[in-house]
C-alpha positions in Angstrom: 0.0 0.0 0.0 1.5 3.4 -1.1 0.6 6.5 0.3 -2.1 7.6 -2.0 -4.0 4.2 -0.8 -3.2 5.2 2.9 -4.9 8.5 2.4 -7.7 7.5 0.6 -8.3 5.2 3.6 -7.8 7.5 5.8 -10.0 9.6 3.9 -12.8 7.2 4.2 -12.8 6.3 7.5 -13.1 10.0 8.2 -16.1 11.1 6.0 -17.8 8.3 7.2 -17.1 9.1 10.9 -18.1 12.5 10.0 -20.8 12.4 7.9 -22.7 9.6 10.0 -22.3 12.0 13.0 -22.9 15.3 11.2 -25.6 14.6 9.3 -28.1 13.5 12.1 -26.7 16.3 14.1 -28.4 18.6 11.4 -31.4 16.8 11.2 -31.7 17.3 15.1 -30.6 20.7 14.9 -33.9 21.0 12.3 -36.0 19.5 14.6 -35.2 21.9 17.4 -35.8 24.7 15.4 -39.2 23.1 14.1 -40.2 22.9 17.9 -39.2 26.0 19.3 -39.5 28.3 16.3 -38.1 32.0 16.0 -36.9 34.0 19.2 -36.6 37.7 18.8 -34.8 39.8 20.7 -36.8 42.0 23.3 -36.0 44.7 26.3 -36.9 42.5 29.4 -37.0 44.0 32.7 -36.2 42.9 36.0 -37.9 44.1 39.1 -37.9 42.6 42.8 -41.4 42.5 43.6 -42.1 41.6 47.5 -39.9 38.0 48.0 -39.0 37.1 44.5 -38.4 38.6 40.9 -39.9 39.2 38.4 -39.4 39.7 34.4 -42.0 42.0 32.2 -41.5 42.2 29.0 -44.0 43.7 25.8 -44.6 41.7 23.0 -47.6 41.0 20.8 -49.2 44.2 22.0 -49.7 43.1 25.4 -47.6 43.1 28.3 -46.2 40.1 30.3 -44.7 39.1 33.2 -43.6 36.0 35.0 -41.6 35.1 37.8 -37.5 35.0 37.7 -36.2 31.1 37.6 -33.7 30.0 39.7 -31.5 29.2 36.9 -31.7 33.1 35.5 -28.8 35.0 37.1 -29.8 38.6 37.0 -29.6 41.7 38.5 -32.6 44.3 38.1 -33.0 46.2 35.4 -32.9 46.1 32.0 -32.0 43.5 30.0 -31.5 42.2 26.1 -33.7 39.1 26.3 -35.5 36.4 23.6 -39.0 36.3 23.2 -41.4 33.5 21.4 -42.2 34.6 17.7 -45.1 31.6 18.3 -46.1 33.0 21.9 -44.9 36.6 22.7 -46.1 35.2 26.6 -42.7 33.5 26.9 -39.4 34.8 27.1 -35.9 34.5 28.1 -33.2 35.9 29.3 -30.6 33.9 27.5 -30.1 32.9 24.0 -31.4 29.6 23.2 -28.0 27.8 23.0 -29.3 23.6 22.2 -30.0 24.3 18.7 -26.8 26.8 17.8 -25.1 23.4 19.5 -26.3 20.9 17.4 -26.0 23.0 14.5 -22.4 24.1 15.0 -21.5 20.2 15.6 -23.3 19.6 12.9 -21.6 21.6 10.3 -18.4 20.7 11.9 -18.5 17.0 11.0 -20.3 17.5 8.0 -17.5 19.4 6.6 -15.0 17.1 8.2 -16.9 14.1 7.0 -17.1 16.0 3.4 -13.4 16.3 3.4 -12.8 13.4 4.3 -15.1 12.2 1.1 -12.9 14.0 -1.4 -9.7 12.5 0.5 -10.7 9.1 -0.3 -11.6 10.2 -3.7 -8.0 11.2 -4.7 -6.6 7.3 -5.8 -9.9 7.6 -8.4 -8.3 10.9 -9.9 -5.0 10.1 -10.0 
């Protein structure tokens, strides 16, 4: 085996590596984004109201509110949050970080998978 063979087999092992992980990656990526649908950035604000915190935000005309999670670190005042395109009556404080995950992944070892594909492909060529 010379090394043209090597790297075409090399090259193969790789794109299918990559492109078996990528791809469903992007499919899940999809499906997330199906789900949740479009978040638009909004001016949230945060007020201490008697023994918690709370967010209001307007969106959709009408103004909202709900209570602070536990998992939302934030000081009051205003804030650059996310807010439902679907239903304005839910919002965020933090970008919606799952999907951008699976996409990024997803491109990654689609691309690495990809160049992997045109690795193995050299022998064919040459």
């Amino acid at each position: 085996m010379d090394l043209i063979d090597a790297f075409a087999v090399v090259g193969e092992v790789v794109s299918w590596i990559g492109l078996g992980i990528g791809i469903p990656l992007l499919v899940i990526a999809g499906m997330i984004a199906l789900a949740e649908g479009r978040w638009d950035r909004a001016d949230i604000a945060v007020i201490e109201r008697a023994d918690e915190s709370i967010i209001r935000w307007f969106a959709g005309g009408d103004f909202h509110e709900r209570p602070l999670a536990a998992r939302e670190d934030a000081g009051d005042g205003w804030h650059r949050g996310f807010v439902s395109a679907r239903n304005p009556g839910h919002a965020r404080l933090n970008p919606p970080v799952l999907r951008r995950l699976f996409l990024t992944l997803g491109i990654v070892f689609t691309a690495l998978g990809t160049a992997g594909f045109v690795l193995s492909m050299i022998p064919a060529f040459i």
